[in-house]
C-alpha positions in Angstrom: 106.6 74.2 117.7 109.0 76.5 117.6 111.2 74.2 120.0 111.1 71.0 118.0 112.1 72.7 115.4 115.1 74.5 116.9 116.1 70.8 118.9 115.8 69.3 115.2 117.4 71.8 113.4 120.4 73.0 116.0 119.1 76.7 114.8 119.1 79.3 117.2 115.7 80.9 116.4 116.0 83.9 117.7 118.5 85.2 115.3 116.1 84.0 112.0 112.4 84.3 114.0 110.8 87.6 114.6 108.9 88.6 117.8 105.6 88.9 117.4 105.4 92.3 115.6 104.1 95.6 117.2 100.6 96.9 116.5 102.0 100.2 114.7 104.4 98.1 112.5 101.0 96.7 111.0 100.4 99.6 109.3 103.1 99.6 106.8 101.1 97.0 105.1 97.8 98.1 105.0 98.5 101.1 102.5 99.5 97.6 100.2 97.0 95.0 101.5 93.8 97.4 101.5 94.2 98.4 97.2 95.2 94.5 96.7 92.7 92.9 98.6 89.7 95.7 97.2 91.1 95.5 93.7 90.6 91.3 94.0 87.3 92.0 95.1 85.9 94.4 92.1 87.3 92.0 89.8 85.2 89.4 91.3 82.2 91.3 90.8 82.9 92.1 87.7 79.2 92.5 86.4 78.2 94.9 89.3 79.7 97.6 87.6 77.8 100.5 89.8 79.8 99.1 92.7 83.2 99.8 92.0 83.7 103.5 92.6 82.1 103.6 95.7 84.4 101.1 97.2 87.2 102.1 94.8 87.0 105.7 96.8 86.0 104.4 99.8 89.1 101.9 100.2 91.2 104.8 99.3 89.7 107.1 101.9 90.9 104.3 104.2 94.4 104.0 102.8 95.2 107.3 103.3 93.5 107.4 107.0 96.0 104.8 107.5 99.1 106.6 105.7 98.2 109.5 107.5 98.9 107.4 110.6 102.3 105.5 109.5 104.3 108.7 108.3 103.3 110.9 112.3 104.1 107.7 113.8 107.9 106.8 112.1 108.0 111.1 111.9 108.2 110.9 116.1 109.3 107.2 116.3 111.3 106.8 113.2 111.2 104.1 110.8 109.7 100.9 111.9 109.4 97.7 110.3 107.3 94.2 109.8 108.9 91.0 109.3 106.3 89.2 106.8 106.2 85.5 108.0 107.7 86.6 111.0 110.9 85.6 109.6 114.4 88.0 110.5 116.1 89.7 107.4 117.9 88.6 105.4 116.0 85.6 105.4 112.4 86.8 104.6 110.8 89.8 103.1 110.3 92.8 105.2 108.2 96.3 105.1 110.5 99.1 106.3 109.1 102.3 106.6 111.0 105.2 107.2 109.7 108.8 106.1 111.5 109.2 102.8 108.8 106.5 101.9 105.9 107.2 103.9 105.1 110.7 102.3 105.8 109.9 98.8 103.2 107.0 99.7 100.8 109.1 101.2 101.0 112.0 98.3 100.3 108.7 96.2 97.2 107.6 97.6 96.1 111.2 97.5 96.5 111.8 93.8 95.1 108.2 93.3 92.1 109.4 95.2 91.9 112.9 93.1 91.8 110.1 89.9 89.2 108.0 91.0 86.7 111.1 91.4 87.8 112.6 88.2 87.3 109.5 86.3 84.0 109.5 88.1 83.0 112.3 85.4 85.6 111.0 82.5 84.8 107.4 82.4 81.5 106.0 81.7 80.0 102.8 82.6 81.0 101.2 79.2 84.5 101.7 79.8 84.6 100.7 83.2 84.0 97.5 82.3 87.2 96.9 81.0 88.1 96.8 84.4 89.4 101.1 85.3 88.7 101.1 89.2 90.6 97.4 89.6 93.2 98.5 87.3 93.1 101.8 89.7 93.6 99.8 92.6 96.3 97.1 91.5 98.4 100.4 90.5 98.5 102.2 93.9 99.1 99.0 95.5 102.3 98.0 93.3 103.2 102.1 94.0 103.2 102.4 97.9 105.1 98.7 97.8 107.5 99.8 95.8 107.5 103.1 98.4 107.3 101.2 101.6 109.2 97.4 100.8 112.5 97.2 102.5 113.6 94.4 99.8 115.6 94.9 96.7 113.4 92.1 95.0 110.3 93.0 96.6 110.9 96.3 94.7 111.3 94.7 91.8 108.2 92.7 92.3 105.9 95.7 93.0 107.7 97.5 90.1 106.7 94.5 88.2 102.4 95.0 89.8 102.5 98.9 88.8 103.6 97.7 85.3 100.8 95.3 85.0 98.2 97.6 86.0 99.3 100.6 83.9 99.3 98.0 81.0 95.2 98.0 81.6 95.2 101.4 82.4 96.9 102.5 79.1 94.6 100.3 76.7 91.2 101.0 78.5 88.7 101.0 75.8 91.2 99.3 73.0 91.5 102.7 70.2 94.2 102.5 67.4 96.4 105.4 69.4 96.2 103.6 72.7 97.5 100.0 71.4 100.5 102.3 69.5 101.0 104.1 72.4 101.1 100.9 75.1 103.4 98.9 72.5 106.1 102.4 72.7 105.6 102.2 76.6 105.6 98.4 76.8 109.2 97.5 74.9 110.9 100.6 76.9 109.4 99.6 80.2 110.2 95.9 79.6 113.8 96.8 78.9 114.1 98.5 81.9 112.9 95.9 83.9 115.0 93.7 82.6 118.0 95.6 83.5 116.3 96.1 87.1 116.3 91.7 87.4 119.8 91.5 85.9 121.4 94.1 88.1 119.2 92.3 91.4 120.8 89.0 90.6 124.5 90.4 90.1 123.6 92.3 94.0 122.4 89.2 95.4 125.6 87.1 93.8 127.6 89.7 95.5 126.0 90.1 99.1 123.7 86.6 99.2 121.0 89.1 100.4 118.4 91.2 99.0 117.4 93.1 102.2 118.7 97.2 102.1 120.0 97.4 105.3 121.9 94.3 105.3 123.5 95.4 101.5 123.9 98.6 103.1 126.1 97.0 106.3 127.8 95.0 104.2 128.8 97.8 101.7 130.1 99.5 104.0 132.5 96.9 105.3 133.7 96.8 101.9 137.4 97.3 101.4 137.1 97.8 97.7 137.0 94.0 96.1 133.8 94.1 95.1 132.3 95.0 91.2 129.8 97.8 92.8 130.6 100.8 90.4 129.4 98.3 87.6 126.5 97.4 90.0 125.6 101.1 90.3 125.5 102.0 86.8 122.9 99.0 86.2 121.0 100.4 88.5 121.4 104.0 87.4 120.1 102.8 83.5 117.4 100.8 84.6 115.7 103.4 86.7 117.1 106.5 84.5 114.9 104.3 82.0 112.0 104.7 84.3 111.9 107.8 85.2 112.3 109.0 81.7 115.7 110.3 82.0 117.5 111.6 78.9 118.7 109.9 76.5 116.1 107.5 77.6 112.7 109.8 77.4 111.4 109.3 74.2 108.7 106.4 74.9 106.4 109.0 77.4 105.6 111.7 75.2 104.6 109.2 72.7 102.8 107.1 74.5 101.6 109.2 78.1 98.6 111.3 75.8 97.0 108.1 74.8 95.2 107.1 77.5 91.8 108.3 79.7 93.1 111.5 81.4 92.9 110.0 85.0 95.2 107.4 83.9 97.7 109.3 82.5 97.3 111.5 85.3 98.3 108.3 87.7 101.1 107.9 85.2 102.2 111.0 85.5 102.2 112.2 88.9 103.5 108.3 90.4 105.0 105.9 88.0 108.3 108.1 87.0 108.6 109.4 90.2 108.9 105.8 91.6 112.1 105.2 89.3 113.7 108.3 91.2 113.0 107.2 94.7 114.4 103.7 93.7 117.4 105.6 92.5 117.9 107.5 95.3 117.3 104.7 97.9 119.9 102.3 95.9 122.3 105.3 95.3 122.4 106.9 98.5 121.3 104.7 100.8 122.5 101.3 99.5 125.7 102.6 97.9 126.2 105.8 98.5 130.5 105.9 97.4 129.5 104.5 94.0 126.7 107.5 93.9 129.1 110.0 94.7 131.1 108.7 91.6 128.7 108.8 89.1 127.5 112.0 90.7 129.3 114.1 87.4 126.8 111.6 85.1 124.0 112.0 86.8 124.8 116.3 86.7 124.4 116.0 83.0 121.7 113.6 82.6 119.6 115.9 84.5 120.4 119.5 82.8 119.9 117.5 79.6 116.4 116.3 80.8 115.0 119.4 81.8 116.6 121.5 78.7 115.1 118.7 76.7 111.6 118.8 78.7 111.8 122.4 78.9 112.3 122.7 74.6 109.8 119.8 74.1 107.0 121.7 75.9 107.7 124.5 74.2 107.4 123.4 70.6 104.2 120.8 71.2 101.0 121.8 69.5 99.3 119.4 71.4 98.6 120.3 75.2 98.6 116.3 76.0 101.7 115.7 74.1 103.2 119.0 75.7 102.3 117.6 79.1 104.6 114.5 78.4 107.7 117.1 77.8 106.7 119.1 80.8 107.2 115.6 83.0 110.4 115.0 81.7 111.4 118.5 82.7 110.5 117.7 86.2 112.2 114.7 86.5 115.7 116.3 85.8 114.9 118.4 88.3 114.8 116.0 91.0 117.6 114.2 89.3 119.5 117.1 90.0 119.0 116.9 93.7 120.5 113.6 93.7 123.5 114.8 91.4 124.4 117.5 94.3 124.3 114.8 97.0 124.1 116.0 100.6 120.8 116.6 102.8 120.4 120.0 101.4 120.7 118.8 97.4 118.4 115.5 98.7 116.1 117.4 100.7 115.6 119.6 97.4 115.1 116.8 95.4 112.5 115.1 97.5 110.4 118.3 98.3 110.4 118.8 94.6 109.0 115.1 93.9 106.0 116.1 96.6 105.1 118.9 94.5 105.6 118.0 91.3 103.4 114.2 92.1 100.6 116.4 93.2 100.8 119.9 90.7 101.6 117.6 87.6 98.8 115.2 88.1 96.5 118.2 88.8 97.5 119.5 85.4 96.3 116.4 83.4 93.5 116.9 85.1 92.7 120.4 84.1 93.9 119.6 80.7 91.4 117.1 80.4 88.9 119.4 81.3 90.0 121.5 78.8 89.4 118.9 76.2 86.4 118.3 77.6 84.9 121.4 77.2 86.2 122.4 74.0 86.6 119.0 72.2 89.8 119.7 71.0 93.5 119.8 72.9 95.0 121.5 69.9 96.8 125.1 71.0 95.8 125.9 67.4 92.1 125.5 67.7 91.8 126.5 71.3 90.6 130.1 72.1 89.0 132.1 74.4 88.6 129.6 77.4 88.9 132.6 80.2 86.0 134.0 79.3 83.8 130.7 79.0 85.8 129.1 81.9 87.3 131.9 84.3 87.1 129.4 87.1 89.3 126.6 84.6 91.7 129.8 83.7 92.6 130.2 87.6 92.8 126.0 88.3 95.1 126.0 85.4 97.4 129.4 85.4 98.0 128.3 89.0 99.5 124.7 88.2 101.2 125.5 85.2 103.0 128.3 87.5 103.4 125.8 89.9 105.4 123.7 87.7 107.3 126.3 86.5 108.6 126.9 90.0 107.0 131.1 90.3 106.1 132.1 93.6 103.9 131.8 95.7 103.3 128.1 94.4 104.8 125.2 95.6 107.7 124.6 92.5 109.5 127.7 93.9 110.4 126.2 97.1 112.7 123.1 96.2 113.8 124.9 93.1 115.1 127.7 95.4 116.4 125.4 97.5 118.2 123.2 94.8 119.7 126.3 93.4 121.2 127.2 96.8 122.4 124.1 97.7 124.0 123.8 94.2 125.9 126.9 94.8 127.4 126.4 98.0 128.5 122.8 96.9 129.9 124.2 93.5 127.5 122.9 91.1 126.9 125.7 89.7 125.9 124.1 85.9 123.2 122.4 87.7 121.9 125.9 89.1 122.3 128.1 85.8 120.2 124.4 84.3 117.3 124.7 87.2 117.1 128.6 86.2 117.4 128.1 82.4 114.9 125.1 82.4 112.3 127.6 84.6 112.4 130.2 82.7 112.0 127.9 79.5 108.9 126.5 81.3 107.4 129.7 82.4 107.6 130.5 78.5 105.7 127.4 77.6 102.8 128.2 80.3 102.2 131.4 79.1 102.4 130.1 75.7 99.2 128.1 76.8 97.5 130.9 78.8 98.2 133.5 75.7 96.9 130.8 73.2 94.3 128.6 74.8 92.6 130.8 77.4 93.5 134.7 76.5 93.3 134.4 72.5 89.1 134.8 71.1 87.9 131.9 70.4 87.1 131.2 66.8 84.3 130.1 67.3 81.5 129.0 69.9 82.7 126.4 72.6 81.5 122.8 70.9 81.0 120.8 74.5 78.9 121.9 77.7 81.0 122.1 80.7 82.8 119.4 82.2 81.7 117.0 85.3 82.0 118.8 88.4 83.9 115.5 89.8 86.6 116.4 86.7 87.1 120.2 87.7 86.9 119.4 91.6 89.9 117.1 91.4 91.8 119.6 89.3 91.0 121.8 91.6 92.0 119.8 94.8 95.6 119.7 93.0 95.7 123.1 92.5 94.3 124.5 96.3 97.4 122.0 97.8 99.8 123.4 95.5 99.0 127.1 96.7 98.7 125.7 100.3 102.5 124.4 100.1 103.4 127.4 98.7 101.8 129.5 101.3 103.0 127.4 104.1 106.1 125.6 102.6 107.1 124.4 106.3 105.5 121.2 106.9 106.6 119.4 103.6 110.0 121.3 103.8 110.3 119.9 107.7 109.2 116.4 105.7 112.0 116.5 103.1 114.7 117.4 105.6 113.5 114.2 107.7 113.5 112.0 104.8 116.7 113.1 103.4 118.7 112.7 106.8 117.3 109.0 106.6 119.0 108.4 103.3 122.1 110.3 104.1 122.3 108.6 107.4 120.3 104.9 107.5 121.5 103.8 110.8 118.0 104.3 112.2 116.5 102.6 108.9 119.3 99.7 109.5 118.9 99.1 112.9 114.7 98.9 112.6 114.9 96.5 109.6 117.9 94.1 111.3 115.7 94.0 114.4 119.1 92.6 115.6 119.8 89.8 113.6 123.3 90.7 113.3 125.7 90.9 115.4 
């Protein structure tokens, strides 16, 4: 076949056809094909409602056996790609894995995991009807595509699935504050997107491809003709709007307490941290000159996000609402990272995007626990959880320490190491920010332990205590968080490997070409 069609054409198919593609690279599209395929499959058995959390949590089990497996082999290898219809970039789609993607997509499924056995406490039957464990599945599948895709459009596609899902997600169970909520996060979200397409059309105008190591080639044979500074600033406002970066924050407080706990849990620990990936793949990898110039934006962006995080979480009554603020803190955190450039400020940056997916997701958790159990998730009317909870008291002091970046806990690492690296490349706003914002933080979580757990309570605790599934996946968050304090090596070793990929794609470039360029 493929002879007739290369007499008939006059094509040379081995510059457009792939070989037939290794058994390893196979794995960069399970962690996407096992969620999609399961998700289809609950949906079609719609009415067998006792089914879907056992093979919810049992095709996530799976996922990460097979994550597990992709980031040791492309940690030894390095990155390795699949060719979907077996056709060469930049003429079809391909899955390029390097480890800057394969971790964040593991610490993914991971916290997905930790939701699907909360919500195994937190949502009952009733509401599961509505579809939560599909949903659930339809969401980590647009997240470790968005991860693990080595297309600019295919990005924009699973960007695209992840919004979907946490569409369902957001309105499960259809109350008054979750409609408000999904139409705040809807029209921001769609905005965003819309800037994502518009600023993927203008690249492919440019370039006539979509694939990121062909843009990167041919950016860097640019002599300066082409428009890519304007190209770069799309970029940076479509996924500042993502992540929640300031000025562009306001829709996620107001709409990230509305849903079930698991799911803002999901939305919290993945969906903004996907926007700061993008940016640092498109930024750094893809474009890396135009990054370095908008470097001095990106600097304040970020010390205005986490002053205004840090502020926010401070002044919120609510703990669901204050846990909104407390993401956005995070975020210009890692934003800072990318504002100091370099291995050491990316390196930073990504460590602190492992922690924070895994300590901030863990704190939803434990704060839906704490409603839970005391029916309320007013600081005003909570009291005297430490002596009715001692076991919640520890689960939570630790994450909210966690996230404000004290020792022994896994925030102190890459904010340590952000600081430094700031320093010696003279950003030293950015470091005097990172401390500021910390200490701001550390304030706000003892304003919660003071108030909700060390205060008397006013009166008797109104709920029995929460599922075990709910505390156990709190929990879970909260023992990796100490364990990566403890023993920061591994995901330090991790985040140096991922950001001497971005820094330095050859590797990444010559995996995903497979030699279709000269």
């Amino acid at each position: 076949m493929q002879t007739l069609l290369a007499a008939a054409t006059g094509i040379d198919l081995a510059k457009v056809y792939a070989p037939d593609a290794a058994p390893e690279a196979w794995l960069t599209i399970l962690p996407v094909a096992l969620p999609l395929a399961a998700g289809a499959v609950l949906a079609a058995i719609r009415r067998r409602i006792d089914w879907h959390a056992p093979i919810a949590l049992a095709t996530l089990s799976l996922m990460i056996l097979a994550e597990i497996a992709l980031l040791a082999h492309v940690a030894v290898n390095g990155p390795v790609t699949l060719a979907l219809g077996r056709w060469l970039p930049p003429f079809g789609i391909a899955f390029t894995v390097d480890v800057g993607g394969a971790a964040l997509a593991l610490v993914a499924g991971v916290v997905t995991l930790a939701a699907g056995v909360f919500a195994l406490a937190e949502i009952d039957l009733n509401h599961r009807r509505y579809g939560f464990y599909p949903f659930l599945l339809f969401l980590i599948a647009g997240v470790s595509g968005a991860f693990l895709t080595g297309d600019v459009f295919n990005l924009y596609v699973w960007f695209e699935v992840l919004l979907i899902s946490s569409f369902g997600l957001l309105v499960l169970g259809g109350e008054k504050e979750q409609i408000d909520g999904a139409l705040k996060y809807g029209l921001l979200n769609l905005v965003g997107t819309t800037l994502f397409l518009i600023a993927t059309g203008y690249l492919y105008a440019i370039f006539g491809t979509l694939n990121m190591a062909d843009i990167a080639v041919k950016v860097s044979e640019d002599q300066g003709d082409l428009p890519l500074g304007t190209l770069a600033a799309l970029y940076l406002t479509a996924f500042g709007m993502k992540a929640a970066a300031f000025p562009l924050n306001a829709w996620l407080p107001a709409s990230y307490h509305t849903p079930r706990m698991a799911a803002a849990a999901l939305f919290a620990g993945l969906l903004t941290k996907v926007g700061v990936y993008a940016l640092i793949r498109v930024l750094v990898m893809l474009m890396p000159a135009e990054g370095a110039a908008l470097s001095p934006v990106i600097g304040a962006v970020a010390a205005l996000t986490m002053l205004v995080g840090a502020i926010g979480a401070i002044g919120s009554d609510d703990l669901k609402r204050a846990l909104g603020h407390w993401v956005i803190a995070g975020i210009g955190v890692a934003l800072a990272g990318l504002a100091i450039g370099g291995e050491a400020g990316l390196s930073g940056a990504y460590f602190y995007l492992i922690h924070s997916m895994l300590a901030m997701s863990g704190l939803y958790f434990a704060v839906g626990v704490i409603a839970a159990r005391a029916g309320t998730s007013s600081l005003t009317r909570l009291g005297g959880l430490y002596a009715a909870a001692p076991g919640l008291t520890v689960i939570t002091g630790l994450l909210l320490l966690a996230l404000a970046g004290l020792p022994p806990l896994s925030g102190f690492w890459p904010k340590a190491m952000l600081i430094k690296a700031a320093i010696a490349s003279d950003h030293d706003g950015l470091a005097a920010a990172i401390l500021v914002s910390g200490f701001l933080m550390t304030f706000a979580a003892g304003r919660v332990i003071l108030l909700a757990f060390w205060r008397p309570a006013a009166a008797a605790l109104p709920a029995p205590p929460a599922g075990r599934a709910m505390i156990a996946a709190a929990a879970a968050m909260a023992g990796i968080s100490l364990a990566i304090g403890l023993w920061p090596a591994p995901a330090a070793g991790i985040a140096d490997l991922a950001a001497r990929g971005f820094v330095d794609p050859a590797a990444y470039i010559g995996s995903a070409l497979m030699g279709s360029r000269p």
